[in-house]
Every structure is written in C-alpha cells, then in structure tokens.
Legacy VTK file of the C-alpha trace (Angstrom):
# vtk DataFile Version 3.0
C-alpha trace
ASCII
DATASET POLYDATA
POINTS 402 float
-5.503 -17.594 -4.650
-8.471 -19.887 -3.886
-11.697 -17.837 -4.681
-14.113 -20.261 -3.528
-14.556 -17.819 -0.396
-15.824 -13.973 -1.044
-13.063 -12.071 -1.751
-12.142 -9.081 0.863
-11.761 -5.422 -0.494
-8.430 -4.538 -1.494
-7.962 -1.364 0.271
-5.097 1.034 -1.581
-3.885 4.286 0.052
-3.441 7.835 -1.941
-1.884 10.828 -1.266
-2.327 13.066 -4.033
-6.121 12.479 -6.736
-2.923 10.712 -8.983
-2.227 8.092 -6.888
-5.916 7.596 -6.567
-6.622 7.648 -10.291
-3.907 4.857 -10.328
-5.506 3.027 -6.837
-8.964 2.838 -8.731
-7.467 2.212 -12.039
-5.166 -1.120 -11.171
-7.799 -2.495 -9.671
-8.500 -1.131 -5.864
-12.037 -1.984 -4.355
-11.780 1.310 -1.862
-9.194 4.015 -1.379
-8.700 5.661 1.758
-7.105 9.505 1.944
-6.912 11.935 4.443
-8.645 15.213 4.417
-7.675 18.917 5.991
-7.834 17.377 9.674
-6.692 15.062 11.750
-5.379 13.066 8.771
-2.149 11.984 10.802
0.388 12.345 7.753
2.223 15.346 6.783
-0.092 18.416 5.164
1.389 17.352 1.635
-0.493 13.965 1.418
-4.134 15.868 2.970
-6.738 16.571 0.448
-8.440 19.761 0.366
-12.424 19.739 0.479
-12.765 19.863 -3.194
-10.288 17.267 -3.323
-12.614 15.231 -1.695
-15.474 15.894 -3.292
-13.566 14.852 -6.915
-12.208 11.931 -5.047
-15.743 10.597 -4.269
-17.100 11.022 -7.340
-14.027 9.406 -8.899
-14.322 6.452 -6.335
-18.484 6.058 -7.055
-17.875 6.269 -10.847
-15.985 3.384 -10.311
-18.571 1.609 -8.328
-15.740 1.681 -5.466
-16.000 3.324 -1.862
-14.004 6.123 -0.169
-12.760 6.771 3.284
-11.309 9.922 4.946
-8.704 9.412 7.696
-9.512 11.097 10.823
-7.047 9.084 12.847
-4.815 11.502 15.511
-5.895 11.130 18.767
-7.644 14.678 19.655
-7.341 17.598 21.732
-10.720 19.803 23.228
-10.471 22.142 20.216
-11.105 19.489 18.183
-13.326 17.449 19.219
-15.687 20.435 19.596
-15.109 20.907 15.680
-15.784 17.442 14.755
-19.154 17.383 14.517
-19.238 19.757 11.139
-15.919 18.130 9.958
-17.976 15.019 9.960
-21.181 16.178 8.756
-18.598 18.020 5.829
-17.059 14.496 4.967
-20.478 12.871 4.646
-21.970 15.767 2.278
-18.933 15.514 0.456
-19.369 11.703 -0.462
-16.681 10.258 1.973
-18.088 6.443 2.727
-16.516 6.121 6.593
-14.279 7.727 8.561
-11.132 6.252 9.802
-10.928 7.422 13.475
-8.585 6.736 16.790
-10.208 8.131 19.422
-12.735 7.310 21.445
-14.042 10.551 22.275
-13.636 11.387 18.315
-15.563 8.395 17.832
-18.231 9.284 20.329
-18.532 12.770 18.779
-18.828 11.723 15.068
-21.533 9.275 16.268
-22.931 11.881 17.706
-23.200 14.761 15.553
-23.106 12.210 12.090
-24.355 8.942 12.702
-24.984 8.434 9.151
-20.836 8.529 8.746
-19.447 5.078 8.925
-16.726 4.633 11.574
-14.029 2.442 11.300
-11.773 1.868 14.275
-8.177 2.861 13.236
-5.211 0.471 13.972
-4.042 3.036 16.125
-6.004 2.325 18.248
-4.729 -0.715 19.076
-7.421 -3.299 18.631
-5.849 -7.158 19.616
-8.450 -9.010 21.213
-11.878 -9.725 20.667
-13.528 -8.291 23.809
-12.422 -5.327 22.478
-13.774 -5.550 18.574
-17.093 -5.824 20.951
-16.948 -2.917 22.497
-16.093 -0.646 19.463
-18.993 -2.259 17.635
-21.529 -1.359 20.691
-20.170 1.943 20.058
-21.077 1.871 16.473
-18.386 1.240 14.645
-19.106 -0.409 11.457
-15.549 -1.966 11.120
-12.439 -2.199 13.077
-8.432 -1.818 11.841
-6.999 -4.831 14.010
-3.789 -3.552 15.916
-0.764 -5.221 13.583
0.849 -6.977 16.542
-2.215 -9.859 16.253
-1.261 -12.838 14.751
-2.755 -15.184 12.499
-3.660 -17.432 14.708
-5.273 -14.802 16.994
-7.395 -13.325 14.192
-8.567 -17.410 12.640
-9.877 -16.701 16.778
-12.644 -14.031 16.618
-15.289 -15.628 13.934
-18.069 -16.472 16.856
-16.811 -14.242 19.543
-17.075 -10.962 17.601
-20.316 -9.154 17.396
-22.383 -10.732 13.828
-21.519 -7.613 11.141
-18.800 -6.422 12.636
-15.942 -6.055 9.486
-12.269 -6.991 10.661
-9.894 -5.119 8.640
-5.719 -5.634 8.301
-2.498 -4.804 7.056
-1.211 -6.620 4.448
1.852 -5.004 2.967
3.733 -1.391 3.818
5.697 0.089 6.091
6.023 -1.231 9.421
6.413 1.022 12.472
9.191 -0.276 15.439
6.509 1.306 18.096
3.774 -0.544 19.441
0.478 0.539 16.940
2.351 3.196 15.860
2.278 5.035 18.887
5.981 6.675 18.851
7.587 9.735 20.892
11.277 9.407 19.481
10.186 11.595 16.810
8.741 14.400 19.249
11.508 13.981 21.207
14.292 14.197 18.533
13.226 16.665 15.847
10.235 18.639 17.651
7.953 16.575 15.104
5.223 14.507 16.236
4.437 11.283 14.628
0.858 11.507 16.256
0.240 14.316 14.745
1.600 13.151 11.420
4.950 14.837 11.490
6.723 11.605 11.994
10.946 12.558 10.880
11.102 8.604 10.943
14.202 8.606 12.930
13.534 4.660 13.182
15.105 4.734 9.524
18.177 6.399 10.463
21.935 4.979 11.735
23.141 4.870 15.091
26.255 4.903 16.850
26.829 3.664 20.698
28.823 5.795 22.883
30.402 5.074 26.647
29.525 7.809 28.724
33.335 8.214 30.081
34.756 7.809 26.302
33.053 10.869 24.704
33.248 11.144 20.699
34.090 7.666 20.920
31.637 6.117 18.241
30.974 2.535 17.765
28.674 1.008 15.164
25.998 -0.313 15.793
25.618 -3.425 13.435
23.430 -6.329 13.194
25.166 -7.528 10.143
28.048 -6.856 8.015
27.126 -3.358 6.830
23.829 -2.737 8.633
23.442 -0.359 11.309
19.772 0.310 10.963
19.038 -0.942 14.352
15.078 0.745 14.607
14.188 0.322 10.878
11.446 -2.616 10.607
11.261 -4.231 7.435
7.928 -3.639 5.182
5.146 -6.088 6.081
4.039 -8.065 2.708
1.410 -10.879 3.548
0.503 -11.869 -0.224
1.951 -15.698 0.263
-1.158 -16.176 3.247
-3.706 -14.044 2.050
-5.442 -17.301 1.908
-5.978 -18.043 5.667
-6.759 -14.357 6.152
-9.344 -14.554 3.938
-10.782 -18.218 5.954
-10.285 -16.315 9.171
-13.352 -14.058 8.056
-11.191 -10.722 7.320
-12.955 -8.551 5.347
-10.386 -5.828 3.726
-7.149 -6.273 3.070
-5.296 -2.996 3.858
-2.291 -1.270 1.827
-0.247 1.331 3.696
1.338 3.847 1.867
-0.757 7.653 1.585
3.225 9.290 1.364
4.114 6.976 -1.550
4.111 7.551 -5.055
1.663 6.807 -8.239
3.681 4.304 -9.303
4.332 2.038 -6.298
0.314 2.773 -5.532
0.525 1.030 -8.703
2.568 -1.674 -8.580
1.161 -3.318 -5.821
-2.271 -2.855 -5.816
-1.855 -4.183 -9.280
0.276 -7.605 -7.516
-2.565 -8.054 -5.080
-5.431 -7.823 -7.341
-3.516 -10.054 -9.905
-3.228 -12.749 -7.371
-6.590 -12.533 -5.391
-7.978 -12.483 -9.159
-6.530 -15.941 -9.681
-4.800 -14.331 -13.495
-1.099 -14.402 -12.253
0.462 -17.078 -10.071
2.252 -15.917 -6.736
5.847 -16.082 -7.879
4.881 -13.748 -10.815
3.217 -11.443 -8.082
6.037 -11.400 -5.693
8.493 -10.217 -8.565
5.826 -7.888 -9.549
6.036 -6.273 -5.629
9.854 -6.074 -6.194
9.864 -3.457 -8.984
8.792 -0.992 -6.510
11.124 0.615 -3.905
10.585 -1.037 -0.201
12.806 -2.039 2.020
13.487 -5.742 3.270
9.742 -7.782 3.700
8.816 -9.901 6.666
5.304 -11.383 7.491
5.387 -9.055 10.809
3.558 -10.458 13.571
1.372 -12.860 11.529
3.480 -16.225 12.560
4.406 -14.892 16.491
7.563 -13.155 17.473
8.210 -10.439 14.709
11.338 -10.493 13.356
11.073 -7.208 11.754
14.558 -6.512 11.082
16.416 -9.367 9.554
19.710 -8.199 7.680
17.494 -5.050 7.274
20.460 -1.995 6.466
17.841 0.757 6.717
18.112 0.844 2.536
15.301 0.552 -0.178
15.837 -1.452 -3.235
13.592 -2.029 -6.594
13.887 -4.102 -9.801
13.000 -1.350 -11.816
12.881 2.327 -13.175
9.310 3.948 -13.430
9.623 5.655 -16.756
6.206 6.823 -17.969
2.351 7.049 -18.332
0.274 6.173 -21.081
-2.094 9.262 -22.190
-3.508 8.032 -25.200
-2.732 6.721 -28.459
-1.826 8.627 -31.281
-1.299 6.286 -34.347
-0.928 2.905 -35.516
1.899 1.186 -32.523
2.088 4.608 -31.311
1.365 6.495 -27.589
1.432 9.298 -25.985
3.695 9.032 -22.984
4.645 11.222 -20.029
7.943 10.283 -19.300
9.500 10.045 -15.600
12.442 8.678 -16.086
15.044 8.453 -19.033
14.486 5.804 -21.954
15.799 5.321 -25.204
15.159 4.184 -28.363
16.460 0.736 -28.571
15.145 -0.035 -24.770
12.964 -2.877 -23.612
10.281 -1.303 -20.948
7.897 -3.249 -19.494
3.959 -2.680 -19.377
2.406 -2.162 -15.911
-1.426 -2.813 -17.209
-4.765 -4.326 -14.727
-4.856 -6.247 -17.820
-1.518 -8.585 -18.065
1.368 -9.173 -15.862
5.280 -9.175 -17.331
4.512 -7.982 -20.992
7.771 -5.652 -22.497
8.208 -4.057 -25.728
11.410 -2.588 -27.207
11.090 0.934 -28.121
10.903 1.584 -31.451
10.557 5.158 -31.716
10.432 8.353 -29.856
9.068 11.963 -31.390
9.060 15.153 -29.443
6.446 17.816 -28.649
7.481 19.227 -31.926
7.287 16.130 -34.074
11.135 15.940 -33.862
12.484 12.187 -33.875
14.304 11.778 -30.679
16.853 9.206 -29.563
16.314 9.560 -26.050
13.451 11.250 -23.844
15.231 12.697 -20.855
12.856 15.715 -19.510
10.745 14.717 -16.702
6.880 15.443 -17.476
8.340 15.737 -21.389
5.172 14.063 -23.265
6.326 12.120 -25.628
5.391 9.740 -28.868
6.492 6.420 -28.123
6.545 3.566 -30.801
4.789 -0.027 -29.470
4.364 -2.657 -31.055
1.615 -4.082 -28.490
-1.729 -2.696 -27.281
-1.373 -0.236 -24.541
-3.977 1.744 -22.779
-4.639 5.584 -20.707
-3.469 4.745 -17.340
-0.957 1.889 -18.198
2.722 2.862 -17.049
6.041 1.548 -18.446
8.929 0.763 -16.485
12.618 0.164 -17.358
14.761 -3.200 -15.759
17.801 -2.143 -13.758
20.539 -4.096 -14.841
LINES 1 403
402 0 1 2 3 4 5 6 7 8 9 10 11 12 13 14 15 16 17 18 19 20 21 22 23 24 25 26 27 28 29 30 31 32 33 34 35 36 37 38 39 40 41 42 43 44 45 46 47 48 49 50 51 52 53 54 55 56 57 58 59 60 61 62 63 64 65 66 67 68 69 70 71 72 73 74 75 76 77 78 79 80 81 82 83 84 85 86 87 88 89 90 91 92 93 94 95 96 97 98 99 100 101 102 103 104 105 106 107 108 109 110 111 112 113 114 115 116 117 118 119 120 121 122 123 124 125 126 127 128 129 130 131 132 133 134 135 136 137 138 139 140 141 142 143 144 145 146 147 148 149 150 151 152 153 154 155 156 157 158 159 160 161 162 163 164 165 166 167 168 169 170 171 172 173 174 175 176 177 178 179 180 181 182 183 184 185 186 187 188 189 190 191 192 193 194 195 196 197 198 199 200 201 202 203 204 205 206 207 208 209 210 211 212 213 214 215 216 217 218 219 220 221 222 223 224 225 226 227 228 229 230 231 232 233 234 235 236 237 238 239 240 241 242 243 244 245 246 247 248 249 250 251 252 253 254 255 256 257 258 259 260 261 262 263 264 265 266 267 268 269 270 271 272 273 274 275 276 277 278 279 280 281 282 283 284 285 286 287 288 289 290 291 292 293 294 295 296 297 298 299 300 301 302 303 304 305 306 307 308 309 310 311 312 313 314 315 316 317 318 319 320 321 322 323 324 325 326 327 328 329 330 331 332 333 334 335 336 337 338 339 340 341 342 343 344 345 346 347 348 349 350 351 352 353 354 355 356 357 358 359 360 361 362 363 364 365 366 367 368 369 370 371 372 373 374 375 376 377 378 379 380 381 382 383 384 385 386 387 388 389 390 391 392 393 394 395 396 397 398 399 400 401
C-alpha cells in the first residue's frame, strides 16, 4: 500500500477482553466494543462496566483509543437513562460513543459533551448534506451508510464540514437490508435484529411454494447447489484501500464483535501487514482466507452490489486455529494453549504482527505433567511445544487443511 498519504486507523471489533488483547496485539489502532446498553449485539458479546474500565486501560497502555457502541435506536426509557450511561462510559475511559439515534445523540451531547460521538452506519449516512448536519450536531465522526460507493465518498473532501472524520467498512459481514435495518428477524423468530437479537435468517435456505400445491417444495437455487438466496457475501475492500485512503477516509472499519480471537486475529493482522507496506497484497489476501467467512465481494464500492455471487450460504477457511503462545519455557520450546488437535510431526504456521507465512514442524509436545505426548487433543490443554523458530506471548499457530 502506498504510504505517502497518512494512514487511517485500523478499527478492529471485540467481543470478549480476548479478542481485544488479540485486536491491540496484531496491530489495531482502536477497538470498538459494546457495553451493558444499547450495544445492538446479543448480551454475550456486551462488556460489563469493569470490563470496560480494563478495556480502556488495556487500549491507553497501548497508546490506542476505545469506543463503546451505543448504536440501537432508543425508546423513552432510555433515552432518559442516557445521560449517566454516558457520563459512566466517559469516567470509565471509553474515547467516543458509537450512537444511531438522533435523539440518543442529542441526549449524550447533552448530558456528556465531553463524550465523542460518532454517527453509527445505522444510521444511514450516504450523502454529504447529511455528514453536515451530524457534524452541526456535534458529532466528531460519522460511520458512512455501506450502500455509498467509491466514487460517492472520492465526492465529499470540500463539501463536508473541515474536521469532520469519515469512517467505513472495509471487510465483514454484510447485511441483505438496507443499513442494517431488518424486520425478517422480528418477524420470524420473535428476535429483533435492532435490538441485537438478529437469528440471521438471511443465512438460512429457502424453498418456494405455490399457494394451490401445498407441501410442494421447490429449491430455490442460484447455482448448482446454492439456495442461500438472502445470504450476502462478506465485504473485503483490502485490494482499494488505496483510493479510500485518497478519498480522505479516516478509519478503516472491521466488523465482527460476535467473532472469535482468532479471526479478530487474522485479519487485523492482513490489514495492518498491507497498510504497513511489510507483506504484498497476494500474501494478505491468502492471509484473510485462513479465517472462516463466507464468499467476498467489494459490496457497493464499484455500483450495483452483487452481494451474492455463487454464494451457498457456507463458510470456508484455509486453516485450523490450533493454539496460543503463553510464554517460553526452554531453549525451541513454548508454552501453548491448544484449540485444536496437532501432532508431533505437524507443520503449523505462525500467526505473529511480526512476519507473515512462517511454519515450523512440531518437534515435540510434553503435557501438564512433563509427560511426552504424541498428540495434544484437549481443548484449553496447555501444552510444551518444541520450535525451532522464535515465537512470542500472543502469537497463535494454525494448522493447513489439506
């Protein structure tokens, strides 16, 4: 990547303080997370307050920034109870606030107007009359809506407020519904995907049926064996993060707060790797593989979206996440917790911030006990692994599917 212009933040999502160790560790400039309200993903991937709190100092440690989600569009209840939940975040450490609403954003201004806003993409942002307006309301940054293309974003440097920060996707899941803003959910399972219930019934297979031919099933396929007629591809934009850096976009956004360490990972690690200028693209876009996504498109960025195309609905990876690197123990020796099972005898590869596509063949493996094992094959086990080459606390290992 060409890093004559300032680099934007690299922006990496985290459910669980893991997934942010791993976010700030492989190289994230901020993390955002949600907090216990309004986060608009399912209670599992909210922090608690003193989550928070160890988040922020985590993040500042780091010299990196923090930013609580507060992104459902709100009811009078809560709006009322904004004002502390604010005030709360800021105390806490929090950097901005992520927030939909207007009213929310109103309130928060209100009540904390030392709490940075920035405008969700739920909220739908495409144009630049609107940027304006969300910057006269204070907001320090706004999450363009993902339906703007390219060409519409290289349009906003001069007709955007000066300071304003543009913010966008640039690899995840995709959602069929226009910013996100989906009933079939609610109206299916009961479960709200503005409220962060979301059963992601977009993901699932269809049938068609004639209304006079009951329990007469057809499939409904786009290709030979794909029937996932709703399921959108996941956006990756790492070939053009070029022009969205010339258009003037200042953070480049992850999406993933329900996803695991590993894929937090994986591509945080691809993006920084490339932006860095220490791994050419072709390495990067292999790198992106070894996690589990489904098809990738470039979304809306080029025009029409084509955001199914040959997509079956499935997820597929180059690789097996098999363990974390504690510490080291010896001489070509590590402490591992392992994920997934390994051998002796096994090449695994080295995720590291500090080298793209090194491997190692296992040379050794000794038990909790200091029993000489041939295989590790507990999940959480910790293990003694035999390495050859220099491996560090926070490094994974992953295994090649064959």
């Amino acid at each position: 990547m060409n890093k004559k212009t300032a680099l934007p933040e690299l922006l990496a999502p985290a459910g669980s303080l893991e997934a942010l160790r791993a976010a700030l560790y492989f190289g994230a400039d901020a993390v955002y997370v949600g907090g216990p309200m309004l986060q608009l993903r399912a209670g599992a991937a909210g922090f608690t307050f003193e989550e928070l709190e160890t988040a922020a100092a985590l993040a500042h440690a780091a010299g990196k920034r923090l930013y609580v989600t507060v992104n459902c569009f709100a009811t009078n209840e809560e709006i009322a109870a904004l004002g502390g939940y604010a005030r709360r975040l800021k105390e806490i450490g929090a950097d901005a606030a992520i927030v939909s609403d207007i009213g929310a954003v109103a309130e928060i201004r209100a009540r904390c107007p030392e709490l940075e806003i920035h405008v969700s993409t739920q909220a739908n942002t495409v144009n630049y009359r609107s940027v304006g307006v969300w910057a006269s309301l204070g907001a320090k940054r706004v999450v363009l809506g993902r339906e703007m293309t390219l060409a519409e974003i290289e349009a906003l440097p001069g007709r955007i407020p000066e300071g304003v920060e543009i913010e966008v996707f640039v690899h995840g899941a995709m959602c069929m519904a226009y910013s996100g803003r989906c009933l079939l959910s609610s109206f299916l399972t009961g479960r709200s995907g503005n409220r962060g219930e979301c059963a992601q019934p977009c993901r699932w297979n269809y049938y068609l049926m004639e209304e006079k031919r009951r329990n007469m099933f057809i499939p409904v396929v786009e290709d030979a064996g794909s029937s996932a007629i709703l399921s959108s591809a996941d956006l990756n934009c790492l070939p053009f993060l070029d022009r969205l850096t010339a258009a003037g976009v200042s953070s480049f956004k992850i999406e993933g707060r329900m996803k695991s360490p590993y894929y937090v990972a994986t591509v945080v690690n691809a993006y920084r790797q490339y932006m860095d200028g220490k791994a050419p693209l072709a390495a990067c876009l292999g790198e992106l593989d070894c996690a589990s996504h489904r098809p990738y498109t470039s979304g809306f960025y080029f025009g029409e979206a084509k955001l199914t195309p040959n997509n079956d609905g499935l997820y597929r990876r180059t690789c097996d996440f098999t363990g974390v690197v504690l510490e080291q123990t010896g001489r070509d020796e590590y402490l591992v917790e392992m994920r997934n099972r390994f051998a002796v005898g096994d090449t695994l590869e080295i995720l590291s911030p500090r080298s793209v596509g090194s491997a190692f063949r296992v040379a050794s493996i000794v038990g909790e006990n200091g029993e000489a094992k041939n295989e590790a094959v507990l999940v959480q086990e910790k293990v003694r692994v035999g390495c050859e080459l220099p491996l560090a606390p926070g490094d994974m290992l992953r295994k090649r599917l064959q």
